[in-house]
N, C-alpha and C positions, 0 to 999 in steps of 0.2 A: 342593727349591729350584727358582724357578721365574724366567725372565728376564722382568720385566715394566718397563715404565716408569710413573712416579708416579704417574701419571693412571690408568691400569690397576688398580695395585692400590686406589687411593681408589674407582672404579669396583665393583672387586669387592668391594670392603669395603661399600659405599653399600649394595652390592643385597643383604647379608644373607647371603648363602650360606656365605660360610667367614669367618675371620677370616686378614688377611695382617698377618703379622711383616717386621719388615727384615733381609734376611739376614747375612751377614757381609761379602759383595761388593759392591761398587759396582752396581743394579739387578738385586740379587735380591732375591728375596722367599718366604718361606717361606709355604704355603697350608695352613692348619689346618683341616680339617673338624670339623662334628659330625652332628647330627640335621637337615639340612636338606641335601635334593635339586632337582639343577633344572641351569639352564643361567643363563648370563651372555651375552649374545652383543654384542660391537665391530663396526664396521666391518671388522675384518680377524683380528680371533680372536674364543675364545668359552673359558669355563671350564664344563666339566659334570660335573656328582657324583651319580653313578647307585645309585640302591637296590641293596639288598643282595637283596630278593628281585626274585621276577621280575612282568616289566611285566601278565600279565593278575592277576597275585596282589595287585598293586599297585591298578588298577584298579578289581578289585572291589571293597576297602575305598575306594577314592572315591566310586566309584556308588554302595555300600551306603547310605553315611552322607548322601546326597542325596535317595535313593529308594528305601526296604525295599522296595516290592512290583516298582517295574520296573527293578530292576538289568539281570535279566539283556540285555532289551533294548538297554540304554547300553552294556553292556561285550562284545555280539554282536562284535565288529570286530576285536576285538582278542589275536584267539588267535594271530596270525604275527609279532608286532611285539618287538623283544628292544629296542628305544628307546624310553625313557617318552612324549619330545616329538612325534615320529616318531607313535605310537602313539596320543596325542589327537589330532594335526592326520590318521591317516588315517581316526579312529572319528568325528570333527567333522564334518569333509567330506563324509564316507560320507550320516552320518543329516541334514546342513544339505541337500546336494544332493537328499536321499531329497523332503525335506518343501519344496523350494521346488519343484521339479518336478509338485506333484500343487497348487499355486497360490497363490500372492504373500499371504500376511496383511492384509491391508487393516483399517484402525477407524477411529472418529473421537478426535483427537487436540485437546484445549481449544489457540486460540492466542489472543495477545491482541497484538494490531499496532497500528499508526498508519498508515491511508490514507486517498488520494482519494478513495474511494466509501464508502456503508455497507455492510457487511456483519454480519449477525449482529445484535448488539445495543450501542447505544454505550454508551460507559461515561463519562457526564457528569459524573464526579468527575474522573475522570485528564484529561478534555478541558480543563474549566475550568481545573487547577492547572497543568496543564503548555504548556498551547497559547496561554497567554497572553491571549486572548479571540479569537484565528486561529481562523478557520473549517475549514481545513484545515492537515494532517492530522487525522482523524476518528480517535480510538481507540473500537475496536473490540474486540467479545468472540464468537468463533463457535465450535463443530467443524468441525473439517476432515475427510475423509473421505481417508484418508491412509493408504500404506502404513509411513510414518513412526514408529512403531507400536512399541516398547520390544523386542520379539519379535523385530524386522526389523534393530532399532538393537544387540542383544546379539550378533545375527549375524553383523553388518558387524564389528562392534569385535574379536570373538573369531578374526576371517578375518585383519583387519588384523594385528593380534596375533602369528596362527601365519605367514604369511606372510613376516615379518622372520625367523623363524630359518634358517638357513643350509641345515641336514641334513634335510629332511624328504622321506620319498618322495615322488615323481615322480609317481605319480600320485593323491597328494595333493595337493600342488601345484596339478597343472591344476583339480583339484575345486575348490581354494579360490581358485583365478581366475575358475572358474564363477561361484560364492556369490558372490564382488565385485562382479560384471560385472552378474549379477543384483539386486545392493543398491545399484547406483550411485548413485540418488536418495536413498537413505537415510541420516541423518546418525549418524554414530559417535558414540558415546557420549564425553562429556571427562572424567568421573572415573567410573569403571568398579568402583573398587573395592567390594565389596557389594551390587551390584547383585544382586537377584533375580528369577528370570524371576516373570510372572504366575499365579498359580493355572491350572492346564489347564482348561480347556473344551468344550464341544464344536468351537468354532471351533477354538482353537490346539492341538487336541491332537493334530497332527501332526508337530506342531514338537518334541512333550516332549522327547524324545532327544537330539535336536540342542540344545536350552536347559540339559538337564542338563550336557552338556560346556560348552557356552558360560558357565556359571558357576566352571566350574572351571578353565578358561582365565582368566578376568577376577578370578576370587579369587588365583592365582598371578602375574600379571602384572602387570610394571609398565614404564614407561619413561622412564628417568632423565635429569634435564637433563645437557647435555652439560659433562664435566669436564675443563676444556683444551681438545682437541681428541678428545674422544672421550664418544662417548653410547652408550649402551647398553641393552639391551632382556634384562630380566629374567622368568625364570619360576622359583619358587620354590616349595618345598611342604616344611613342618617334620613332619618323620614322626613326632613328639611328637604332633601335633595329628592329627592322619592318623588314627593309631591310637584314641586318645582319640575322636575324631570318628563312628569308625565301632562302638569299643565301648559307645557311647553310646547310639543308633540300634540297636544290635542287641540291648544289653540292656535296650531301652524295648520291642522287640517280646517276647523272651523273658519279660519281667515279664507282659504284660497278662493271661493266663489267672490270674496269681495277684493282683492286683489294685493297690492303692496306686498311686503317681506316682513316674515316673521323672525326675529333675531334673538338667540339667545344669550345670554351674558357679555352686550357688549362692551368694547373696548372703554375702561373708567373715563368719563368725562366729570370737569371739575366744576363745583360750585363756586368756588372763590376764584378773582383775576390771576392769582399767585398758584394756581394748581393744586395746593395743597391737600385741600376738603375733594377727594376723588369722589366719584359715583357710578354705581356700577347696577343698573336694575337686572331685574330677573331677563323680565320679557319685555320686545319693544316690536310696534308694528312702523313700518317706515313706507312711506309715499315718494317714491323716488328718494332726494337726498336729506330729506326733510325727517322727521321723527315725528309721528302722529297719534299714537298713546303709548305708554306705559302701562303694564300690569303686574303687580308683587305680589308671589303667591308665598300665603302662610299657614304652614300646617299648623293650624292651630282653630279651637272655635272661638268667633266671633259673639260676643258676650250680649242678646237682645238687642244685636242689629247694630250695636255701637263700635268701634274699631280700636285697638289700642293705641293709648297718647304713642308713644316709639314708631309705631304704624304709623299711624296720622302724619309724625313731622316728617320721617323718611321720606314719604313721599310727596309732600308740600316742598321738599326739596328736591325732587325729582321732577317737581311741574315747573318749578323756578329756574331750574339749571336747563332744561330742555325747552321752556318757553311755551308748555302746554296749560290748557285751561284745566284737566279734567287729567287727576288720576284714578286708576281703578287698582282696589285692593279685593283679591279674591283668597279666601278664607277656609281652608277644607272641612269646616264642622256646622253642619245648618242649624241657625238660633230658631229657625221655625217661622223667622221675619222675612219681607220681600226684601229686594235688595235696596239699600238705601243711598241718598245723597248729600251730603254733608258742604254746606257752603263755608267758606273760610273767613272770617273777621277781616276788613278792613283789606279784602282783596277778592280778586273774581275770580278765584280757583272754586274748584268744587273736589272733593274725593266720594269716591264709592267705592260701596262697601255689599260686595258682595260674596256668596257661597256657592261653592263646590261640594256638595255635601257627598266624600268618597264611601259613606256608607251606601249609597243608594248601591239598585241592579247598575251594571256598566252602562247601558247603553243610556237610562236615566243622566249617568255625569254625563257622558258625553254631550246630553241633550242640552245639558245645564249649562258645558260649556260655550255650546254653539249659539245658544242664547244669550254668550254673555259676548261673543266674538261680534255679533248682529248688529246689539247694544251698542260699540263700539263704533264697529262704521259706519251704525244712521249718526253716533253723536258727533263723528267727528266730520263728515261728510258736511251735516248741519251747519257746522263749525265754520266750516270753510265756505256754503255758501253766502253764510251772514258775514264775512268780511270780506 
């Protein structure tokens, strides 16, 4: 039970991270977690729900699922850091201060104004309809030669961002007063969500490192109209997606020596003739137009090797609707068991049940997944040449 006032808990309710119940007392309030980590932060308090594992284990499955070949580079920063927020705003700062100090991004930037002079090229259709037959203002269409620049503008928003939170080292801090001070011309971003940095280049490919966190900043971030008297500045991240995210990405590297397409959340196919019953797996590998396994990943530990009953039928219905022998269920918490296989009653399906154990060193999962990718195409391979 927790003392909050109304606006607080609609606050923390708004931003996603737990669910609040009302308690028995007069302003309390019971806070329920689940699958979702991060911080809430007020004017004068702040709610944070910290992963179970730790921050650089944490990490790498973020970098990973942004950037298979330069993880290590994004997550270089972060081996002293036991606070998730703490721990992006010092590896942000670190690699934003790295890449402005060796010199400012500069491009051209399309604008299209209304002025006293020409510039560029006028645009004689907006002039006519809107100018009324006024000679001035003159619309206009040029490049601008601008450090104004999506690269400049991800950096500014992502600075602004870690800045509002309360607890972050000190000498993060001054770095991301640096980054401001040095972006002061540049306009922040207004709706941040989704944004993606631009393809690397030779120009901005200084910047990569510091754009890889800057998306992961502005993919968790939000900042909530204010409710009453209180607004709030959210950073969130559902360790469902997290994990999914990053076993997606790793077993799209693990597949490629074996071939086919790795596909992530495809389009719902239905179980029932009537469409109704839709299905949408995690992951799917495909052989030309065909579908040739399925893999649901669940951040969650797998209990002495056993798989949960929810587990289990989801994807008995994903070998039914898809017409495969053999699904696999991969599990991010290791029971300490090999991986096993589960036949199904009164039909020739089989499930497995295997772990990703995201505690391990990185290169350990990966290893784990590459041996479960392996798995995959001797069984299915098999599969195919016994019919």
């Amino acid at each position: 039970m927790r003392q909050l006032s109304s606006a607080q808990a609609v606050a923390i309710e708004r931003a996603g991270l737990a669910d609040v119940l009302a308690g028995p007392g007069q302003g309390f309030w019971e806070i329920r977690t689940g699958s979702k980590i991060g911080v809430v932060v007020g004017d004068d308090w702040e709610l944070r729900v910290t992963p179970r594992i730790d921050v650089p284990r944490l990490m790498f499955l973020l970098a990973y699922a942004q950037d298979q070949r330069g993880w290590k580079k994004i997550t270089a920063q972060f081996g002293r850091e036991d606070d998730l927020f703490g721990a992006i705003a010092s590896g942000f700062s670190w690699h934003a201060t790295w890449a402005l100090d060796r010199g400012l991004l500069r491009g051209y930037v399309g604008r299209e104004e209304r002025r006293n002079d020409i510039r560029g090229r006028v645009l004689f259709g907006a002039q006519i309809a809107r100018s009324g037959g006024l000679p001035l203002p003159i619309h206009v269409a040029y490049d601008d030669f601008t450090a104004d620049v999506l690269e400049n503008r991800m950096l500014r928003t992502a600075t602004q961002l870690l800045l509002r939170l309360p607890r972050i080292p000190a000498e993060a801090r001054k770095r991301l007063l640096r980054v401001r001070a040095v972006l002061e011309g540049v306009s922040p971003l207004v709706a941040w969500r989704g944004v993606a940095a631009p393809e690397t280049t030779r120009l901005n490919e200084r910047y990569e490192a510091a754009l890889r966190l800057a998306e992961l900043v502005l993919a968790g971030a939000s900042v909530n109209a204010a409710v009453g008297d209180v607004r709030s500045t959210t950073f969130v991240f559902d360790m469902n997606k997290v994990f999914e995210d990053f076993l997606t990405a790793a077993f799209r590297e693990a597949m490629r020596p074996h071939g086919g397409e790795v596909r992530s959340q495809i389009a719902p196919y239905s179980l029932d003739e009537s469409g109704v019953l839709a299905l949408k797996p995690d992951i799917s590998w495909w052989i030309g137009s065909s579908c040739a396994a399925i893999v649901d990943a669940k951040y969650k530990a797998v209990d002495d090797g056993v798989m949960k009953h929810p587990d289990a039928y989801q994807m008995l219905a994903y070998c039914l609707s898809y017409g495969l022998q053999t699904g696999y269920l991969a599990y991010a918490k290791d029971s300490g068991q090999e991986a096993r296989t589960h036949r199904i009653r009164h039909s020739e399906n089989d499930i497995v049940v295997a772990t990703i154990d995201v505690e391990k060193e990185p290169e350990d999962v990966l290893a784990d997944v590459a041996a479960l990718a392996s798995r995959i195409a001797r069984e299915v391979r098999s599969a195919r040449l016994a019919a």
